[in-house]
C-alpha positions in Angstrom: -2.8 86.8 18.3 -6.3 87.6 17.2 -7.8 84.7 14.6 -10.5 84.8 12.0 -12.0 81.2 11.7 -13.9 81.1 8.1 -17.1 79.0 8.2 -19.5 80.8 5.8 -20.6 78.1 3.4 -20.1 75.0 5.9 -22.6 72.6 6.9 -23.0 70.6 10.2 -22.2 67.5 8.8 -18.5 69.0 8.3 -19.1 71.0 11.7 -20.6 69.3 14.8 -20.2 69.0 18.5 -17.2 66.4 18.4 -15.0 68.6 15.7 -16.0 71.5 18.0 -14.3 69.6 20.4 -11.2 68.6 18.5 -10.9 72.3 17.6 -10.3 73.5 20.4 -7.4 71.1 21.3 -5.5 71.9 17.9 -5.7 75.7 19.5 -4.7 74.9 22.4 -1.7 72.8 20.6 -0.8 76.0 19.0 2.6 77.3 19.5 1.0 80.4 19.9 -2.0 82.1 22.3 -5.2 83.6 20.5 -6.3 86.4 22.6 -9.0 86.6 20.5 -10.9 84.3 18.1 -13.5 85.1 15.4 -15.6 83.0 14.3 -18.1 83.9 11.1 -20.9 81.9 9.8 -24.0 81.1 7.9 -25.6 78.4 8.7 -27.9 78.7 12.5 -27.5 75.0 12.6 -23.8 75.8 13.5 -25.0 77.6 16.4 -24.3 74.8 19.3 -21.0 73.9 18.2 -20.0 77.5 18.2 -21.3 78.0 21.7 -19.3 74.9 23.0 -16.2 76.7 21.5 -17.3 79.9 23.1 -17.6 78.1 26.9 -14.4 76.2 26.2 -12.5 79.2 24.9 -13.6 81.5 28.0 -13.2 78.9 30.7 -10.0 77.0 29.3 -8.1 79.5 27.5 -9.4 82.6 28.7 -10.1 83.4 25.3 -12.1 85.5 23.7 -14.6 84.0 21.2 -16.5 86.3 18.9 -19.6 84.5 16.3 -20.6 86.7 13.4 -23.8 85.7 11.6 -24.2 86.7 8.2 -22.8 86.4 4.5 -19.3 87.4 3.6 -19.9 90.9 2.8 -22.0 91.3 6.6 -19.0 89.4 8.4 -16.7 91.8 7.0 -18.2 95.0 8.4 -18.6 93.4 11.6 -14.7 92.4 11.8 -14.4 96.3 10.6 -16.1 97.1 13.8 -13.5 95.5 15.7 -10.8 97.1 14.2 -9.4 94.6 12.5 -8.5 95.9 8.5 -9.8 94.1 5.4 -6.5 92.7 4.0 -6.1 90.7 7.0 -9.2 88.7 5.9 -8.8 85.3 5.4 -11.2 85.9 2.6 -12.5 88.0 0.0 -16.2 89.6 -0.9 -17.0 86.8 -3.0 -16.0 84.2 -0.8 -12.7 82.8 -2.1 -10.3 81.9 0.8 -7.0 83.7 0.8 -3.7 82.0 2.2 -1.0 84.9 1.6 -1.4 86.3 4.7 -1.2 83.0 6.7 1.8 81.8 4.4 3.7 84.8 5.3 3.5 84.0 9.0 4.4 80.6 8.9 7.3 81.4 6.5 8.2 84.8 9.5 7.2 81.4 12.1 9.7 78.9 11.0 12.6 81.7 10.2 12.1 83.0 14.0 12.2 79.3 15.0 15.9 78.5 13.2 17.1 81.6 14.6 16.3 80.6 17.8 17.6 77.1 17.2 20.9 79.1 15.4 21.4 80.6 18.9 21.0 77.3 21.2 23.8 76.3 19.0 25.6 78.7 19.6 25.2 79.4 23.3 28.4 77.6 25.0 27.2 77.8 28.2 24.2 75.4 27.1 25.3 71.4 27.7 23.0 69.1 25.8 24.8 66.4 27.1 26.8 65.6 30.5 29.5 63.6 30.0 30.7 60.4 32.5 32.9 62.6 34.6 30.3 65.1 34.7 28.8 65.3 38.3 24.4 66.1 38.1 22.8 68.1 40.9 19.3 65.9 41.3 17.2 63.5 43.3 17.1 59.6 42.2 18.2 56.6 41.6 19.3 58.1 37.8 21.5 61.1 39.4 23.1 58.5 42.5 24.0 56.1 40.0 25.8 58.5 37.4 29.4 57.9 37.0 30.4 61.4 37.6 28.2 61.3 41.2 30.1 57.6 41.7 33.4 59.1 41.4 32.4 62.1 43.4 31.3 60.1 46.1 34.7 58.1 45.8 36.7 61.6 46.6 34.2 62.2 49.6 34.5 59.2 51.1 38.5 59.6 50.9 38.4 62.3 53.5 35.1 61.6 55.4 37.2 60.8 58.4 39.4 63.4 58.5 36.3 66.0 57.6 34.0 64.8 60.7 36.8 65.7 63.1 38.8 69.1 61.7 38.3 72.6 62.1 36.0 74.8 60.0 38.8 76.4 57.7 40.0 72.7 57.1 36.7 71.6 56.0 36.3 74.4 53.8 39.6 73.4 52.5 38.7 69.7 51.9 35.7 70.9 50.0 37.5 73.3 47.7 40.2 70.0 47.2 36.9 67.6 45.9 36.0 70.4 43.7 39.3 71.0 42.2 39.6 66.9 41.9 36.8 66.9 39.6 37.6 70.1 37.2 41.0 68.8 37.0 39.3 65.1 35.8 37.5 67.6 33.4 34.0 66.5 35.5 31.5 70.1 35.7 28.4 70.4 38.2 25.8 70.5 36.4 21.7 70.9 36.8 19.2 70.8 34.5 17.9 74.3 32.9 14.5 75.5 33.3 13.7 74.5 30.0 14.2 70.8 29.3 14.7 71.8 25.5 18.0 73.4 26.6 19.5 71.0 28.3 22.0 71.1 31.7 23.5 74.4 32.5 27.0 74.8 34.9 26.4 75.0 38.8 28.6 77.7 40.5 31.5 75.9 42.2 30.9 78.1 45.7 31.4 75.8 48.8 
């Protein structure tokens, strides 16, 4: 995404060092990267806050940061320059701050963002939640202390004897007889997915 931060008109009281700052921690808490941003201005005394946003940008995001020095009509034939066409603006020749364009996205935003949620929903092999016959692949106190891992333990305990002194076919076979214990209890192996927001996902039952 390539911005267009409006700042023609604005002081340095209502633009200093420590909004600077705060600035660039709202873009960074954007659910979106800026690839580029531009910045356009009239007043020199924002000069220093811009250049912190500039070093922050580069260093941090690895964003470009463009200033453009001028009034309205100057900072629009330098965006030109770039490429970027006039009705993206986020403001007219006179100055008057336009919010269609940013309306639309968030509108295209939040409609992309329930379909994504509509799918989640709809995805049956995403588990929000394990339930107590459920055995958790993990490390802890939390994952050794699940019911599910409790009663799996239980099962492996029941033929630890007999599994320390048979042959390798009737190991394999004691294995596959735990597993089949626990999907006939309704209990599934799962692990957490990649993404926390998704929940636990099914483990393979391969011995």
């Amino acid at each position: 995404i390539v911005g267009i931060a409006h700042m023609v008109g604005l002081s340095e009281k209502k633009f200093n060092n420590t909004v600077a700052f705060r600035s660039m921690k709202l873009i960074e808490a954007m659910p979106f990267r800026y690839a580029a941003l531009h910045i356009c201005y009239d007043n020199p005394n924002l000069k220093g806050p811009i250049g912190i946003l500039q070093l922050l940008g580069n260093t941090q995001n690895r964003m470009r940061l463009r200033a453009h020095f001028g009034t309205y009509v100057e900072c629009q034939y330098e965006l030109m320059a770039f490429g970027l066409n006039q009705d993206i603006f986020p403001f007219d020749s006179m100055g008057n701050i336009k919010t269609e364009k940013f309306m639309a996205m968030l509108r295209d935003r939040i409609q992309k963002e329930a379909e994504i949620e509509e799918e989640r929903r709809n995805d049956s092999s995403r588990i929000e939640y394990p339930r107590s016959v459920d055995v958790l692949f993990g490390r802890g106190k939390a994952y050794n202390d699940f019911n599910g891992n409790i009663l799996m333990y239980a099962h492996i305990d029941r033929y630890k004897g007999r599994y320390q002194t048979t042959s390798k076919d009737e190991k394999t076979l004691i294995a596959e007889t735990v597993l089949l214990t626990i999907k006939e209890s309704g209990g599934r192996f799962l692990k957490r997915s990649k993404d926390p927001m998704d929940g636990w996902v099914r483990v393979t039952d391969t011995v």
